[in-house]
C-alpha positions as a Markdown table, in Angstrom:
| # | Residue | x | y | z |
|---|---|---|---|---|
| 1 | Unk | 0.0 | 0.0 | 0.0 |
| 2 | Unk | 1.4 | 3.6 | -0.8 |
| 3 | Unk | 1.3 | 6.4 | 1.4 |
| 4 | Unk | -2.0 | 8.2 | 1.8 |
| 5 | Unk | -0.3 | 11.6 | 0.5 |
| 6 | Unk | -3.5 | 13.7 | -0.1 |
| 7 | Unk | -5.1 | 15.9 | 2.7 |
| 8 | Unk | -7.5 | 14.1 | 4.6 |
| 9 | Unk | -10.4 | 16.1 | 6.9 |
| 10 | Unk | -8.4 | 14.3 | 9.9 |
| 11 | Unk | -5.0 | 15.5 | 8.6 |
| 12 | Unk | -6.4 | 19.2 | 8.6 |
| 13 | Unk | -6.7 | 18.7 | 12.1 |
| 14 | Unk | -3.1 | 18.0 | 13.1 |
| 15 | Unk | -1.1 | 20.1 | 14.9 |
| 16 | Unk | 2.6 | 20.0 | 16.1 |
| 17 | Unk | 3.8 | 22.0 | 18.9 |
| 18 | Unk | 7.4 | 22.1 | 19.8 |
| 19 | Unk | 9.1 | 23.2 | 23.2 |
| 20 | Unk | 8.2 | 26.7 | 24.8 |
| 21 | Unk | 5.0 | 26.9 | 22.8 |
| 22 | Unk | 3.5 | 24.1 | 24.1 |
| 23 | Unk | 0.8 | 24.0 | 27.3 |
| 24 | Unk | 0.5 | 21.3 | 28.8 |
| 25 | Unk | 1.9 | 18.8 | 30.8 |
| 26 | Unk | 4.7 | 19.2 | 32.6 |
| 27 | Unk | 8.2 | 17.3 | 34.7 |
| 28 | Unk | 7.9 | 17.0 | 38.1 |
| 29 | Unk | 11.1 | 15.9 | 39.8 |
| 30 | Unk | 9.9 | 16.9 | 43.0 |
| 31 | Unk | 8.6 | 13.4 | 43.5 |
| 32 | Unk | 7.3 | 13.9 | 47.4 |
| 33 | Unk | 5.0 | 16.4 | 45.8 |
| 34 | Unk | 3.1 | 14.1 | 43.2 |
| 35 | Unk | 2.7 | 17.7 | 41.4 |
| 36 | Unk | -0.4 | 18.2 | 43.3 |
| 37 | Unk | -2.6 | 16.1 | 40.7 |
| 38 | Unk | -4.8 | 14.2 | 42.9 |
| 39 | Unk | -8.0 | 14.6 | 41.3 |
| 40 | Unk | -6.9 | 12.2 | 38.7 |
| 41 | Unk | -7.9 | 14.2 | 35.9 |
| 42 | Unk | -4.8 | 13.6 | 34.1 |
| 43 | Unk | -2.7 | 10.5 | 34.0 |
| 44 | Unk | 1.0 | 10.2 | 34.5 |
| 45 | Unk | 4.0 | 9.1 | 33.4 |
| 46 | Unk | 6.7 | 8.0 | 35.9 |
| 47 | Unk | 10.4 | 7.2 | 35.0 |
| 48 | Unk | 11.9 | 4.7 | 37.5 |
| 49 | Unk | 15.3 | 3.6 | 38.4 |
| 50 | Unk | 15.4 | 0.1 | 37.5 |
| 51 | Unk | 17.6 | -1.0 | 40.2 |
| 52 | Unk | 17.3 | 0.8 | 42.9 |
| 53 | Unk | 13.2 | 1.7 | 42.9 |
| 54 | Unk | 14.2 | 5.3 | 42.9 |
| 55 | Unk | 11.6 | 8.1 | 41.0 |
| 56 | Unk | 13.8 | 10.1 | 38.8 |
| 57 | Unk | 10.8 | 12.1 | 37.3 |
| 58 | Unk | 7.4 | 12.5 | 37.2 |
| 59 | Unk | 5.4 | 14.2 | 33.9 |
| 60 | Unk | 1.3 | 15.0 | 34.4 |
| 61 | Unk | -0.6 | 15.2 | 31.4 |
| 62 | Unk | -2.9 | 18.6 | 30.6 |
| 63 | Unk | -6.1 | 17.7 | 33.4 |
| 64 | Unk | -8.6 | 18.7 | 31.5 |
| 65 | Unk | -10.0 | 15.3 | 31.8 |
| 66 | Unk | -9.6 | 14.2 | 27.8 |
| 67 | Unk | -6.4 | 12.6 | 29.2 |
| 68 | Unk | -6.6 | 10.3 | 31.5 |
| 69 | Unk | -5.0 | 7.2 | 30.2 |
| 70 | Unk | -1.8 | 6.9 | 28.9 |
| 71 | Unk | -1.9 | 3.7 | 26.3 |
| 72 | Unk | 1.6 | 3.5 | 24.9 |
| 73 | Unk | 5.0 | 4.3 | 25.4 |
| 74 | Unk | 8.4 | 3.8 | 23.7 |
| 75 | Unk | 11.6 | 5.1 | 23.6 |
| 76 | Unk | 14.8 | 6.4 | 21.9 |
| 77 | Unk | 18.4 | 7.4 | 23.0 |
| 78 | Unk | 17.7 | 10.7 | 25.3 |
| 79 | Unk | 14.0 | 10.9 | 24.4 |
| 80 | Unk | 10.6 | 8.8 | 25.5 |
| 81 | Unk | 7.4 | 8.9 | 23.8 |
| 82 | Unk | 3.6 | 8.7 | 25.0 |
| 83 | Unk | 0.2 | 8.3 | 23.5 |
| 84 | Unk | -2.5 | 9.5 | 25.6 |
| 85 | Unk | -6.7 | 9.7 | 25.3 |
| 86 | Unk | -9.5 | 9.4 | 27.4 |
| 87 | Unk | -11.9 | 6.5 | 27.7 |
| 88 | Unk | -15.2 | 8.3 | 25.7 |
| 89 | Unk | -16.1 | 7.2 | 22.0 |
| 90 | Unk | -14.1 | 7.5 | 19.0 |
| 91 | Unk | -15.1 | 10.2 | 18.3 |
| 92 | Unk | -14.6 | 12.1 | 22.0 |
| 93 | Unk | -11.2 | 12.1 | 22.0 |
| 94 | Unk | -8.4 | 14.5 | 21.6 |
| 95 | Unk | -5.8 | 12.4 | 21.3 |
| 96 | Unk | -2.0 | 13.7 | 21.7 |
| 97 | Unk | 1.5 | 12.2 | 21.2 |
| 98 | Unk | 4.4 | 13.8 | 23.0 |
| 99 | Unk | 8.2 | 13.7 | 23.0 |
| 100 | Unk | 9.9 | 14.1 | 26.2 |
| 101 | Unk | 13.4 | 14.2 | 27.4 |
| 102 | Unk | 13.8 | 10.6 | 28.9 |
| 103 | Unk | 16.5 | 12.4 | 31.8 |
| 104 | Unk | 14.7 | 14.9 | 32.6 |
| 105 | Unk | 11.0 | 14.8 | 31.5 |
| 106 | Unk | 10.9 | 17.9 | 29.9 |
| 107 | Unk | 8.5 | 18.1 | 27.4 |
| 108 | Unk | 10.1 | 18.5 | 23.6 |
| 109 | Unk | 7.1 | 18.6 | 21.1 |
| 110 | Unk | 3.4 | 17.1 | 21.3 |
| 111 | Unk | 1.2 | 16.2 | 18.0 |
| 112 | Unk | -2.3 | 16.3 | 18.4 |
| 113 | Unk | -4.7 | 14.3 | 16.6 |
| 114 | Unk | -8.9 | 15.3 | 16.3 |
| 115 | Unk | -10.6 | 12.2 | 17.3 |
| 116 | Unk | -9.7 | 8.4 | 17.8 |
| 117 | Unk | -8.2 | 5.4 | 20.1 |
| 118 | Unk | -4.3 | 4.9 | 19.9 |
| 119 | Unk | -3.1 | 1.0 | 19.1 |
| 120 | Unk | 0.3 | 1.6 | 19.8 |
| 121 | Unk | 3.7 | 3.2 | 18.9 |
| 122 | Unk | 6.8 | 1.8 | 17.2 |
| 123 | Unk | 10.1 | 3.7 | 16.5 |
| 124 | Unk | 12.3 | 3.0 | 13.4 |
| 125 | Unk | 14.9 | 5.4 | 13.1 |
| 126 | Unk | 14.1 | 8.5 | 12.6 |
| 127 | Unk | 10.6 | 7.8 | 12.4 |
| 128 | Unk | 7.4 | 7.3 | 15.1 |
| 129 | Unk | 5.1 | 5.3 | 13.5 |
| 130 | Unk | 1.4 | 5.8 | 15.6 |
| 131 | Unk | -1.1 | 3.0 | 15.2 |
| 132 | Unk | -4.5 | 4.6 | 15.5 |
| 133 | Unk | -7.6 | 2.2 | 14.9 |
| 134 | Unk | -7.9 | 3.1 | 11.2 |
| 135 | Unk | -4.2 | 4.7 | 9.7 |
| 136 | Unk | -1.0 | 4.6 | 10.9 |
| 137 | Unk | 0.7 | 8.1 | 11.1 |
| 138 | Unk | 4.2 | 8.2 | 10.7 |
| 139 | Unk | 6.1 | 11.3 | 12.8 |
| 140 | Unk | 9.4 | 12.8 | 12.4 |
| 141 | Unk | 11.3 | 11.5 | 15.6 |
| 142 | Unk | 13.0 | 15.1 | 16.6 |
| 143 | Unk | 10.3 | 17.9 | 15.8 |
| 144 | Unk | 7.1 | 15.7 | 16.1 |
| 145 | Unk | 6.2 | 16.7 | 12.4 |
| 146 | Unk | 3.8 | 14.6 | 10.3 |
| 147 | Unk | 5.4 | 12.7 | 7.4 |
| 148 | Unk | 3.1 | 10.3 | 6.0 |
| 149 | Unk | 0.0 | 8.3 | 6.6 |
| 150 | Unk | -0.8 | 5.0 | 5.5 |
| 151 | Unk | -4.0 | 3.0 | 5.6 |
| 152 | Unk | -3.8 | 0.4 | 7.6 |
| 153 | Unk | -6.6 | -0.5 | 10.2 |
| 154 | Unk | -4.8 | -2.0 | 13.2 |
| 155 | Unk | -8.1 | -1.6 | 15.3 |
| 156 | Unk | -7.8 | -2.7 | 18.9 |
| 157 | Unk | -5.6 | -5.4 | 17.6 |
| 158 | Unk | -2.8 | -3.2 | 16.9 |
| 159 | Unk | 0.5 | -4.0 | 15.7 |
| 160 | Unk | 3.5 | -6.1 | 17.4 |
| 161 | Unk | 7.2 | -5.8 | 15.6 |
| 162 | Unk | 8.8 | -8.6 | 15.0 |
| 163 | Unk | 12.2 | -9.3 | 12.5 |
| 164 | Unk | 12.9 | -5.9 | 11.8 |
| 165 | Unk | 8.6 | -5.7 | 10.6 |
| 166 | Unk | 5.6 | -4.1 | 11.9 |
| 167 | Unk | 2.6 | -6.5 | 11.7 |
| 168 | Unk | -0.9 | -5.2 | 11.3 |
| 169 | Unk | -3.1 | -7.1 | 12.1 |
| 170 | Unk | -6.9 | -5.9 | 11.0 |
| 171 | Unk | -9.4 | -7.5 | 8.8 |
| 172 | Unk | -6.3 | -8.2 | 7.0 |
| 173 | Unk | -2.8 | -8.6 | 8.5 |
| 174 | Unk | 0.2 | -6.8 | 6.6 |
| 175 | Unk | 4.4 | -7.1 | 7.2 |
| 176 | Unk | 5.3 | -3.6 | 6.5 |
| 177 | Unk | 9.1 | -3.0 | 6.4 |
| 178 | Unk | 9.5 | 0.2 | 8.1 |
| 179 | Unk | 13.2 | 0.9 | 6.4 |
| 180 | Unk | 12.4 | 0.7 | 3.2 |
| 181 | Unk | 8.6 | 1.8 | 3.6 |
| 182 | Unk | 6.9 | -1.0 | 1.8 |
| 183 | Unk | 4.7 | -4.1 | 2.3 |
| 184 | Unk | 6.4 | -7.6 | 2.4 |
| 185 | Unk | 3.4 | -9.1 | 1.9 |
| 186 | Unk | -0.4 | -8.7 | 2.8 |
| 187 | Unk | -3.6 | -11.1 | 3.5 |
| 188 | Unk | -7.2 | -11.3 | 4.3 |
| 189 | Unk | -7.7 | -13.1 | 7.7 |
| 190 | Unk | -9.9 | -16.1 | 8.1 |
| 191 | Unk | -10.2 | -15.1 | 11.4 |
| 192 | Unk | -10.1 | -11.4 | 12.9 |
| 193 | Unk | -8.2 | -10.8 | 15.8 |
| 194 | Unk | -9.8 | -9.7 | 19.5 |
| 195 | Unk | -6.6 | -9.9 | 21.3 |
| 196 | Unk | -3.2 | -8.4 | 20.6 |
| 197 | Unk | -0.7 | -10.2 | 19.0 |
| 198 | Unk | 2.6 | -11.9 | 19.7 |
| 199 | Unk | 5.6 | -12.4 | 17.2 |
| 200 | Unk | 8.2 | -15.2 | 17.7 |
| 201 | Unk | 10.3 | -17.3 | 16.1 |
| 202 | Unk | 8.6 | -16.3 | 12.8 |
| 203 | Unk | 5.0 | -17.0 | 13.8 |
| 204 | Unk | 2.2 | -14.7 | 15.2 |
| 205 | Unk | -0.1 | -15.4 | 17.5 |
| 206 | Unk | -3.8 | -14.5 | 18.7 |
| 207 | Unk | -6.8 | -14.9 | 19.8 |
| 208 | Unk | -10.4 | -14.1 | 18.4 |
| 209 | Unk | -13.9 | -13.4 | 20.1 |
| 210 | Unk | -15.3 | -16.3 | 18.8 |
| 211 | Unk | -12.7 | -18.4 | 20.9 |
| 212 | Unk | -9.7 | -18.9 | 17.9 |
| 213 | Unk | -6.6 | -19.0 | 18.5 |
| 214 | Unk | -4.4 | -18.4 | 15.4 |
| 215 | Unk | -1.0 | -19.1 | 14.1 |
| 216 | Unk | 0.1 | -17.1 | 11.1 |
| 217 | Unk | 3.4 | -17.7 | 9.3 |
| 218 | Unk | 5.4 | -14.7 | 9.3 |
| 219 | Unk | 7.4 | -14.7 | 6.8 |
| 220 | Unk | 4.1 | -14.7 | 4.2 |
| 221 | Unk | 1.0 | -14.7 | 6.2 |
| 222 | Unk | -0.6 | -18.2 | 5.7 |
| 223 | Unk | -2.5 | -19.9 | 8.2 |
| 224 | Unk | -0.3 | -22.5 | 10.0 |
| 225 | Unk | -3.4 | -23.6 | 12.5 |
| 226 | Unk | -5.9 | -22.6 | 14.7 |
| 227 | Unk | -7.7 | -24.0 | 17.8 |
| 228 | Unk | -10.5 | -23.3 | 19.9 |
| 229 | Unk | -10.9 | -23.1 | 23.0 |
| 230 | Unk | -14.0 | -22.2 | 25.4 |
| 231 | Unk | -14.5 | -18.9 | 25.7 |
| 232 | Unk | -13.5 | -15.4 | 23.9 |
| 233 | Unk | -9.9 | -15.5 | 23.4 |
| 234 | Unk | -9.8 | -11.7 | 24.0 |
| 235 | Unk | -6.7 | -11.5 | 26.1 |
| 236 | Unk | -3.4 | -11.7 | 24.9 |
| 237 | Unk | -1.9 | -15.0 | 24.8 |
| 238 | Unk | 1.8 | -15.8 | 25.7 |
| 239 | Unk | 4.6 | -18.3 | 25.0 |
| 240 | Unk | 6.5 | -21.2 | 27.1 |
| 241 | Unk | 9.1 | -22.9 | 24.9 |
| 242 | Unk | 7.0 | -25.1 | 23.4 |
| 243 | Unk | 3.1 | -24.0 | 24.0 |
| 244 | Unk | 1.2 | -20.9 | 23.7 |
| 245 | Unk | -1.2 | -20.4 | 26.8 |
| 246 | Unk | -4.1 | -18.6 | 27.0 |
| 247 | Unk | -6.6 | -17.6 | 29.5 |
| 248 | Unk | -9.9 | -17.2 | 27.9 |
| 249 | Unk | -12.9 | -14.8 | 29.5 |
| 250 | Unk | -14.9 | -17.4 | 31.1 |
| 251 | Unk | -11.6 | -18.0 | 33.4 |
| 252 | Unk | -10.1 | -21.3 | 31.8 |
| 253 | Unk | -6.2 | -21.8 | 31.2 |
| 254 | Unk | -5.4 | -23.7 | 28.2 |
| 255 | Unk | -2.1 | -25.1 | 26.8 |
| 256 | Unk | -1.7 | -25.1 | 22.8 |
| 257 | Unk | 1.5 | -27.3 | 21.5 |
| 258 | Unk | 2.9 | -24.5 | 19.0 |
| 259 | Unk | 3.8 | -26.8 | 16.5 |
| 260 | Unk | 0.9 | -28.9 | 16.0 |
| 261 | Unk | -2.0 | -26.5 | 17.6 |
| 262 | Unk | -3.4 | -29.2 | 19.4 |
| 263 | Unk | -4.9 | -28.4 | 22.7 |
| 264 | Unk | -2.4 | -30.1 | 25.3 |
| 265 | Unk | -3.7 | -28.8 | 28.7 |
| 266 | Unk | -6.3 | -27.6 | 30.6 |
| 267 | Unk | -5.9 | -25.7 | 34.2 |
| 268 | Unk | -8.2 | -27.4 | 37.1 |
| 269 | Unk | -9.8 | -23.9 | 38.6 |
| 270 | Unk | -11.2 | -21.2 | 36.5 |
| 271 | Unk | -9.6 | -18.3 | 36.9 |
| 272 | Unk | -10.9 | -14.7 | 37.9 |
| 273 | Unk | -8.2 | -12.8 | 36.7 |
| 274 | Unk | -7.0 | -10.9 | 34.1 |
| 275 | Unk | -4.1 | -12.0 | 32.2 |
| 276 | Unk | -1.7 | -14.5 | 32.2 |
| 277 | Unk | 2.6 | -14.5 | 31.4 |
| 278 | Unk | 5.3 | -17.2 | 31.2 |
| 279 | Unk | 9.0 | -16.9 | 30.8 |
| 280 | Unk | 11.1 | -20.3 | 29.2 |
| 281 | Unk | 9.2 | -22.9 | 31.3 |
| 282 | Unk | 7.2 | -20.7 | 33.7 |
| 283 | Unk | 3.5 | -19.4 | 33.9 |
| 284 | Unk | 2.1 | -16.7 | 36.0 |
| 285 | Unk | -1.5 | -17.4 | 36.6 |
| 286 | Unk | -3.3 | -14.9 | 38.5 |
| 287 | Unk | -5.7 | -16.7 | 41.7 |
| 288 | Unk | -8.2 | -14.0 | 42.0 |
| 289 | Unk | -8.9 | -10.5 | 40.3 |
| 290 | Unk | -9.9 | -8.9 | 43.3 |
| 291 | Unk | -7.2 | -10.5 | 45.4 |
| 292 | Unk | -4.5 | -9.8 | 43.0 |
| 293 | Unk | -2.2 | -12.4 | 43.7 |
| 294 | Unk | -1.0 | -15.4 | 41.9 |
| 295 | Unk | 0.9 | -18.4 | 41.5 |
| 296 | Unk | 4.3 | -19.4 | 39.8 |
| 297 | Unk | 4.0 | -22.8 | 38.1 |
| 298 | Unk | 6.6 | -24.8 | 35.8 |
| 299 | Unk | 5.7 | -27.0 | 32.8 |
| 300 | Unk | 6.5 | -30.5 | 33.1 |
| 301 | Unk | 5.6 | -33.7 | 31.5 |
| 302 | Unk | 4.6 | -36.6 | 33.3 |
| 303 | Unk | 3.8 | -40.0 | 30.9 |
| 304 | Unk | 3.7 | -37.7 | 27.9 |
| 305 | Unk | 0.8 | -35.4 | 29.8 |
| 306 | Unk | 1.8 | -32.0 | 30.2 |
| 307 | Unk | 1.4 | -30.9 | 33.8 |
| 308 | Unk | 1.9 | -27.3 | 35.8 |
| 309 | Unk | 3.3 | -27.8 | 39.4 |
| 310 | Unk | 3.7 | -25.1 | 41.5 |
| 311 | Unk | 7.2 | -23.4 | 42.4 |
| 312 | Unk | 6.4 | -20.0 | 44.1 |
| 313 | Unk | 3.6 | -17.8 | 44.9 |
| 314 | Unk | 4.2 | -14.3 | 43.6 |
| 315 | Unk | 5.7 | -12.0 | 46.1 |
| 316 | Unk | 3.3 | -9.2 | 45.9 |
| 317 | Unk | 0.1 | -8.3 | 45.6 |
| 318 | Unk | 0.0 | -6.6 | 42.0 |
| 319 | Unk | -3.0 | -5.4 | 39.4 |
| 320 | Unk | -0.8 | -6.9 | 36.3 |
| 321 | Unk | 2.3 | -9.4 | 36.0 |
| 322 | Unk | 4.0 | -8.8 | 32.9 |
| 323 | Unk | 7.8 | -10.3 | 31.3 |
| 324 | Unk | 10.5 | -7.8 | 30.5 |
| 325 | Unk | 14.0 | -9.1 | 29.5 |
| 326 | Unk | 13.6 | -12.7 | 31.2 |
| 327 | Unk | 12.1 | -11.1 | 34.5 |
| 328 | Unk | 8.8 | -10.5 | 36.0 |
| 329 | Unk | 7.6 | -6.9 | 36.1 |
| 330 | Unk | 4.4 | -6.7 | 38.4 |
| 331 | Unk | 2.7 | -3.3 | 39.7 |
| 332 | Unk | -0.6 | -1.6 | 41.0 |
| 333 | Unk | 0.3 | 1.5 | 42.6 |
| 334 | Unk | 3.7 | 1.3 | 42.2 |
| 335 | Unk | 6.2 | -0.9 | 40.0 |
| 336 | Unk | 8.5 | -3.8 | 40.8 |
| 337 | Unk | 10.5 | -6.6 | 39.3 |
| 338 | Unk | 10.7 | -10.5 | 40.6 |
| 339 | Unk | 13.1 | -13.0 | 39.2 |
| 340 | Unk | 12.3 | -16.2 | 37.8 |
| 341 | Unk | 12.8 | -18.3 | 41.6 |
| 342 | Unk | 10.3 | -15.3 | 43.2 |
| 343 | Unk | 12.5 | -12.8 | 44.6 |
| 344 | Unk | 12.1 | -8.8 | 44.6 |
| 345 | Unk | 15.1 | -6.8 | 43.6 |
| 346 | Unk | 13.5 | -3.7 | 42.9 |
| 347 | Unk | 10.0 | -1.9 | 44.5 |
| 348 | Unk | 8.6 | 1.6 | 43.6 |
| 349 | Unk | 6.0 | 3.1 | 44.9 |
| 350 | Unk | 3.6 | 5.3 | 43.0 |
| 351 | Unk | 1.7 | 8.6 | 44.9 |
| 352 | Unk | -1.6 | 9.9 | 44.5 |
| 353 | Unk | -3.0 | 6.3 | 43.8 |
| 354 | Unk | -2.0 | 6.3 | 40.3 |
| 355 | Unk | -1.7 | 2.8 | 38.2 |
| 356 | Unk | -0.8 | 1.2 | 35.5 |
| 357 | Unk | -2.8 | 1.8 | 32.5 |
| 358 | Unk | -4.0 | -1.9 | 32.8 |
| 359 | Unk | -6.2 | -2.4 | 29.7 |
| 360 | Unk | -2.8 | -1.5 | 27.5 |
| 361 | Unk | -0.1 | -2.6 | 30.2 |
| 362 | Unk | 2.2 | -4.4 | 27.8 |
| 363 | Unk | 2.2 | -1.1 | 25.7 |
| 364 | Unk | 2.0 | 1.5 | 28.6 |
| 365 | Unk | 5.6 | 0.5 | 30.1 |
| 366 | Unk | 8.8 | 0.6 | 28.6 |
| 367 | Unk | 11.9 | -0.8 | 29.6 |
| 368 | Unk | 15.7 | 0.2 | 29.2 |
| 369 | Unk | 19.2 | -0.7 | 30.5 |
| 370 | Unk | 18.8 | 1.4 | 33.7 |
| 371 | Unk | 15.0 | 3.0 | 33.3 |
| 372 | Unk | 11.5 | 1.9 | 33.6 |
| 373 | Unk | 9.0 | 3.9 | 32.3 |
| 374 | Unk | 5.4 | 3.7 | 33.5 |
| 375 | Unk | 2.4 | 4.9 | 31.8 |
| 376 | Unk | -0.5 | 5.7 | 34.6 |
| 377 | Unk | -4.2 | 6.4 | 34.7 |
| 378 | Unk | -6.9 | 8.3 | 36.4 |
């Protein structure tokens, strides 16, 4: 697909503002303060010190109550980059994009958009490439500026990257090479994504209302399988070394070999809880939504059965587990990573009751070598 180069209504409605024009949100490194926001108007991005817990900076978004979720963030060398709306309709939001310094959160540039929901953000060089519902908007990394549009309809699917490619995944799912601004290749799908979707080893994954899960080959788009389990497959599935589990919405864990797609496993106790993550050989499974706590298990097999036994119950009482760099990241009003045998080596605590944007958790925190940084909501 070519750029969309003509001058939509939506374009018209674009605007860039660059540092000392711009007002709106600002740094706050006074970090006992919590910048006074505690009507929860705006949301919040914190930048954390990975290792020691330690807030470096705080940066409020404008509290006018159009911005109270932050629903992606990513990040370059020196700079970090948020996507924030509100939770209305479509066509109720004012929907913004900001640049800020990642060491001091000093606001460089924001682009605001007229109206609809963000599916995520990807950098490639000098480029931000935004994922909005139905186009893709493609910024200029230092001044914010719009470059091109192309489109693409991620809706709530979104995109994941995967191989040096951004996969869209739609009505129809597309490998877009980002470098050289093409299409490697692009397909109706049989079966339209509900969840988001995962990229490894040259296959993507997900999971449809109807109760699909779906492996596409990556390297053209064809169907390698698909099985169904009992209930919408909404949530985002994730990967053990040789399954892909998922934790459907009427609470049951199920275990998918990823070669074959045949169902292998499923968990004993439905599950009120949210989401579920594994790292190698390990699965978090939440015990209760309300209770937010959860249990560490490890695959094994037992007479050719695949089995989970339990290793370590999760060491804090958290609103989302999520896997960063071959570690447990967990948080509700606060941040903190767990290592694979269950044990804390960094807490942060959040003020003002702010947390985690759950809904887009894997796309509202960002990690680096030394920084964590944590998109909030109201």
């Amino acid at each position: 697909m070519q750029p969309l180069l003509e001058q939509s209504e939506e374009q018209e409605e674009e605007s860039t503002t660059t540092e000392g024009d711009a007002d709106s949100g600002q740094a706050n490194t006074d970090t006992d303060s919590g910048n006074g926001a505690t009507d929860h108007e705006n949301a919040r991005l914190y930048s954390v010190d990975s290792s020691t817990g330690e807030i470096n900076w705080t940066h409020d978004t404008v509290p006018n109550g159009q911005e109270t979720r932050i629903t992606a963030v990513t990040s370059a060398e020196g700079m970090v980059f948020y996507a924030t709306t509100d939770s209305g309709g479509g066509d109720e939001q004012d929907p913004v994009v900001r640049c800020l310094d990642a060491d001091t959160g000093d606001e460089l540039w924001e682009h605001t958009f007229d109206e609809g929901f963000f599916a995520g953000l990807s950098l490639s060089g000098d480029e931000l490439y935004v994922a909005k519902w139905h186009d893709v908007i493609v910024l200029d990394v230092d001044s914010g500026d719009r470059l091109t549009q192309y489109g693409y309809s991620p809706s709530y699917a979104g995109f994941v990257e995967g191989d040096s490619h951004l996969y869209f995944l739609g009505s129809d799912a597309v490998a877009f090479d980002p470098v050289g601004g093409s299409e490697r290749w692009s397909r109706e799908l049989e079966r339209t994504p509900e969840s988001r979707p995962i990229f490894e080893d040259d296959v993507l994954y997900y999971g449809t209302e109807t109760g699909h899960v779906v492996a596409l080959d990556a390297t053209d788009g064809s169907q390698s399988w698909e099985t169904r389990v009992d209930g919408n497959a909404s949530r985002r599935p994730t990967l053990t070394e040789d399954h892909v589990w998922v934790l459907d919405e009427q609470g049951v864990v199920s275990a998918i070999d990823r070669t074959e797609g045949d169902l292998v496993y499923e968990h004993d106790d439905r599950i009120d809880g949210h989401h579920i993550e594994s790292i190698d050989t390990l699965v978090y499974i939440p015990e209760s939504e309300s209770a937010n706590q959860g249990t560490v298990y490890e695959e094994t097999v037992t007479g050719g059965e695949l089995e989970l036994s339990e290793r370590w119950t999760y060491p804090s009482s958290d609103l989302f587990v999520i896997t960063r760099d071959g570690e447990f990241i967990g948080g509700w009003n606060g941040v903190n990573r767990v290592s694979t045998t269950g044990e804390i080596s960094m807490e942060a605590e959040f003020e003002d009751e702010y947390s985690p944007s759950f809904d887009h958790v894997e796309d509202s925190l960002e990690s680096t070598s030394d920084t964590i940084f944590v998109g909030t909501s109201q």
